[in-house]
C-alpha positions in Angstrom: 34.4 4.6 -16.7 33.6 1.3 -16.7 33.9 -1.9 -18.9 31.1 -4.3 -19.4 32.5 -7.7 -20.9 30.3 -10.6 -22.0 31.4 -13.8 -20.6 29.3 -16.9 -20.1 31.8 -18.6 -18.2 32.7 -16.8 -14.8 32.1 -17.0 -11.9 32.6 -14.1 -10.1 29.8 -12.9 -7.9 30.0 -9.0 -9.1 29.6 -6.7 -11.3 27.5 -8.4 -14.2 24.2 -8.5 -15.4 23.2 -11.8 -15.7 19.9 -12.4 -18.4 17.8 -15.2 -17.6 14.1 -16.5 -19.4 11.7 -18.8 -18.1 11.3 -21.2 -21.0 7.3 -22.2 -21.9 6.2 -18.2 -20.8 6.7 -15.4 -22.6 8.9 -13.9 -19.7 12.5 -13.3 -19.4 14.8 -10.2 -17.6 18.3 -9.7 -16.2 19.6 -10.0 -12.4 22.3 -7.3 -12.3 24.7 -7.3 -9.3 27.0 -4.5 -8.6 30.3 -4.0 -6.5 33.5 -2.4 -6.8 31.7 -0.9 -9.8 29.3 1.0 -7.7 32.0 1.3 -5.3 34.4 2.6 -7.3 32.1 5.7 -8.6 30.6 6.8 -5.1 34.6 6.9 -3.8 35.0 9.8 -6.2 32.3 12.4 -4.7 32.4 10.7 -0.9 28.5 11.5 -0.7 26.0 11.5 2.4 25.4 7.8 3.0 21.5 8.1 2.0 22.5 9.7 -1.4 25.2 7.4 -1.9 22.5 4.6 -1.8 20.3 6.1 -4.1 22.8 6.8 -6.5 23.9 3.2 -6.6 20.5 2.1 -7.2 20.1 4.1 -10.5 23.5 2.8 -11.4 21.5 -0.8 -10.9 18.2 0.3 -12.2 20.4 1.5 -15.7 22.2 -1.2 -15.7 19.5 -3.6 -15.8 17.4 -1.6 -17.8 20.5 -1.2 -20.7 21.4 -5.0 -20.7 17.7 -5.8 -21.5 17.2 -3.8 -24.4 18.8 -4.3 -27.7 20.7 -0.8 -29.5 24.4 -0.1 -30.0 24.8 3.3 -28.0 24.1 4.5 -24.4 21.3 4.2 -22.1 21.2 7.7 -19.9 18.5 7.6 -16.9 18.5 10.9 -15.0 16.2 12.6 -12.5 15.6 16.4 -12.0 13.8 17.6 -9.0 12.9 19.9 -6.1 14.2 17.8 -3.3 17.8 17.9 -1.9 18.7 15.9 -4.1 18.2 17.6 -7.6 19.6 15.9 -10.1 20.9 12.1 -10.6 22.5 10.6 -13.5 23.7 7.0 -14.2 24.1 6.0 -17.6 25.8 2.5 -19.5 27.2 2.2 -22.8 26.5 -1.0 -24.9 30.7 -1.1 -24.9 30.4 -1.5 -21.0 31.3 2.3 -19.8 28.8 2.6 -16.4 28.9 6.3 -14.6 27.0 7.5 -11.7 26.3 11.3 -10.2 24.1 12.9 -8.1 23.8 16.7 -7.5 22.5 17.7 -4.1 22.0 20.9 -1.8 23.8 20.8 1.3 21.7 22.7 3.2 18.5 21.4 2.3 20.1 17.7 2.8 20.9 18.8 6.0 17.1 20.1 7.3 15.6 17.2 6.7 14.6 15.1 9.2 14.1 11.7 7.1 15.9 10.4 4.3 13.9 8.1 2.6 13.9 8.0 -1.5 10.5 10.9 -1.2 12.3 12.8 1.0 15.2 13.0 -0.9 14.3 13.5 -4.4 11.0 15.6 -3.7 8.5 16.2 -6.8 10.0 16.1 -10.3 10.4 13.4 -12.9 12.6 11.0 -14.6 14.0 10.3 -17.8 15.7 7.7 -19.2 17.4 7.8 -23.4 18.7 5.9 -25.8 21.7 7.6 -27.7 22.4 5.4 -30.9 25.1 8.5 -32.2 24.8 11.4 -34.1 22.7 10.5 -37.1 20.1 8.6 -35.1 17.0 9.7 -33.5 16.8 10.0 -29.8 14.5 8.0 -28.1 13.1 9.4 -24.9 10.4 8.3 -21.7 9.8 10.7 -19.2 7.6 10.2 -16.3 7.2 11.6 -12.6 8.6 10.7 -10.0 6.1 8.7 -8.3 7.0 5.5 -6.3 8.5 4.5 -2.8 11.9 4.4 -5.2 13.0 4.6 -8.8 12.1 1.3 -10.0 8.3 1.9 -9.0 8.8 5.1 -10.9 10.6 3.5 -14.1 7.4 0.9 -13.7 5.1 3.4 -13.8 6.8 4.5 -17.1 5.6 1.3 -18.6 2.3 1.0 -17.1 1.3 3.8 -18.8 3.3 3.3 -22.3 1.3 0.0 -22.6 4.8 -0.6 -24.6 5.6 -4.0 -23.1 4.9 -5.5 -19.2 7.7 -5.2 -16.8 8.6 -5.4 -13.4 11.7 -3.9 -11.4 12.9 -4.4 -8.1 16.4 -2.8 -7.2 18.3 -2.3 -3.8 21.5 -1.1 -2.4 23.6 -2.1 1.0 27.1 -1.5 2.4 28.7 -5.1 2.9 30.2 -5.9 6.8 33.7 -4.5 5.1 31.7 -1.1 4.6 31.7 -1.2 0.8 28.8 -0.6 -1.3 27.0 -3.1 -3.0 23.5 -2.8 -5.6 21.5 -5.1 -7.0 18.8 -5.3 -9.5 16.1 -7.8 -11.0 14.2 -7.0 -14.0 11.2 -9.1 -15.5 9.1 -8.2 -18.5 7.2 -10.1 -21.1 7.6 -9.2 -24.2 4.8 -8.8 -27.4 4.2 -12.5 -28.7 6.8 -13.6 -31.4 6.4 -17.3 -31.9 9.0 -19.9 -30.6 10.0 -23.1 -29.0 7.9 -23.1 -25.9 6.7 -20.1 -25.8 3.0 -20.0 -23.9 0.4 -19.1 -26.7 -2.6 -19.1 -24.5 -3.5 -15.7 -23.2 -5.0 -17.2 -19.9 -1.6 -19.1 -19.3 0.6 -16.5 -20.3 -1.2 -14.1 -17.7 -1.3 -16.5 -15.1 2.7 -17.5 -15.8 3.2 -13.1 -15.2 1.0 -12.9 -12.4 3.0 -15.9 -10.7 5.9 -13.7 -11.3 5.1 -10.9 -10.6 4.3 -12.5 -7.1 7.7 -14.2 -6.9 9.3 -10.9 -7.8 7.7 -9.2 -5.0 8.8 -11.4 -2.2 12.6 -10.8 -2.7 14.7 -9.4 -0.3 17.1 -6.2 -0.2 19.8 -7.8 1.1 18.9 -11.2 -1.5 19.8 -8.3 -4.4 23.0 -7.3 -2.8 24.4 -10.9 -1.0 27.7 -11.5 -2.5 27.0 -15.0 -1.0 24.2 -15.7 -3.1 25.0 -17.2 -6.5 22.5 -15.2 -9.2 21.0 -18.8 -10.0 20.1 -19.4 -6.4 18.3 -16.0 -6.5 16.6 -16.7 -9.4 15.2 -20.5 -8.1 14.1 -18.6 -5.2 11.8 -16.4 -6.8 10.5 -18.5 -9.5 10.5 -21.9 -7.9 7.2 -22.8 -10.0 10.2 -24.0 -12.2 14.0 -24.9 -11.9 17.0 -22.5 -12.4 20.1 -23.9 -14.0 23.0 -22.7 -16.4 21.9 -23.8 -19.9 25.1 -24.9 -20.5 24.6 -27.6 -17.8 20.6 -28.0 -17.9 21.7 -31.9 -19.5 23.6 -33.0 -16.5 20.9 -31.8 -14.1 18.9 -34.3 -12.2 15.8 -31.3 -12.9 14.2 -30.3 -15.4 15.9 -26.9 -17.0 13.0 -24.0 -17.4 14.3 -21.1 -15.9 17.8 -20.6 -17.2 20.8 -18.3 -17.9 21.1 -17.7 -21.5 23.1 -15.4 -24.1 26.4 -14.0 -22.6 26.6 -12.4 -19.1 27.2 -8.4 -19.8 29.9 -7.6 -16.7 31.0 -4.2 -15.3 34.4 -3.0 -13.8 34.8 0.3 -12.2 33.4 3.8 -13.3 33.7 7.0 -12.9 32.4 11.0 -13.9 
């Protein structure tokens, strides 16, 4: 299992989920990096190195998706399909428990000739649910699998909700030592709720989520998974319309502070099924 803590204040490079806003906009999200975390569950099962990627990008994908949404319980995201690889489960517990497992049919792994995420997981959907414990309700999105991976899918859940806008991009890589890595960015833009800077002007705030949304989509793979790249460096990469910094340190900057770290980084140690 694995242990999420919430700590501002270090400065380790893995196995957190870092939130971040960009102040004046209605827009904020989480950059989640995984490690030994992800490492730690895919050394239990030793799986085919194409599963073992996509199972360490639903670990990302619930990760990110968990740390962005407020509830006391357990976020479980699981796939069930006709493809060689049947079934995948990752799911995170508000307490910081993060598991991972993938079910899979050796001999249909085996005749296939590519093993990209269509390939792999065939028709089918996914599901991801919030467990709040036994005397609360359930609550459940289901949608099929349709996307080049899951976070197309899991955005295609939201497209058609009309719940709230958001945008995912997740990735996974083994490092040069030949340990797995995963990485996630989440964005959404939440229902108007009044505040400090927030942009009231419909025109601006859909210009501010288009811009983005544009930024989003120009990151990197490897950007999610670079153990070399601080989170905040990331993050002024893709929305360098404004400047990242640690709020605790926006006064000393020579820049403005508008896109920022906020709240209390949720971090992950190793897990396990």
């Amino acid at each position: 299992m694995t242990t999420i803590t919430l700590d501002q204040t270090r400065a380790d490079v893995d196995n957190f989920a870092q939130p971040y806003m960009v102040h004046g906009t209605d827009i904020s999200g989480r950059l989640v990096r995984l490690g030994s975390t992800v490492q730690n569950i895919l050394d239990v099962h030793q799986y085919p190195a194409p599963i073992a990627a996509l199972l360490a990008e639903a670990a990302a994908l619930a990760a990110a998706m968990a740390s962005s949404l407020k509830f006391d319980g357990k976020l479980i995201l699981q796939t069930q399909s006709d493809g060689p690889v049947n079934m995948l489960v990752a799911d995170v517990t508000t307490s910081g428990e993060l598991r991972g497992y993938a079910q899979f049919d050796q001999a249909k792994y085996d005749a296939l000739g590519m093993h990209d995420f269509r390939s792999l997981v065939g028709k089918g959907y996914i599901a991801f649910t919030v467990d709040q414990g036994q005397h609360t309700e359930r609550y459940q999105g289901i949608v099929d699998l349709e996307g080049a991976d899951l976070g197309e899918c899991i955005q295609h859940y939201f497209a058609q909700s009309d719940q709230v806008d958001m945008a995912v991009r997740i990735a996974s890589d083994r490092s040069t030592d030949g340990q797995w890595r995963a990485g996630a960015i989440l964005a959404q833009r939440l229902p108007e709720i009044g505040g400090e800077g927030e942009v009231t002007d419909s025109e601006a705030a859909e210009d501010a989520w288009n811009r983005a949304l544009a930024f989003l989509g120009s990151v990197k793979r490897d950007e999610l998974t670079d153990s070399d790249l601080s989170a905040n460096t990331l993050l002024y990469r893709l929305f360098r319309f404004v400047v990242v910094n640690d709020q605790d340190n926006c006064e000393k900057s020579q820049y403005q502070c508008r896109v920022f770290g906020y709240g209390v980084r949720v971090r992950f140690n190793d897990g396990r099924i």
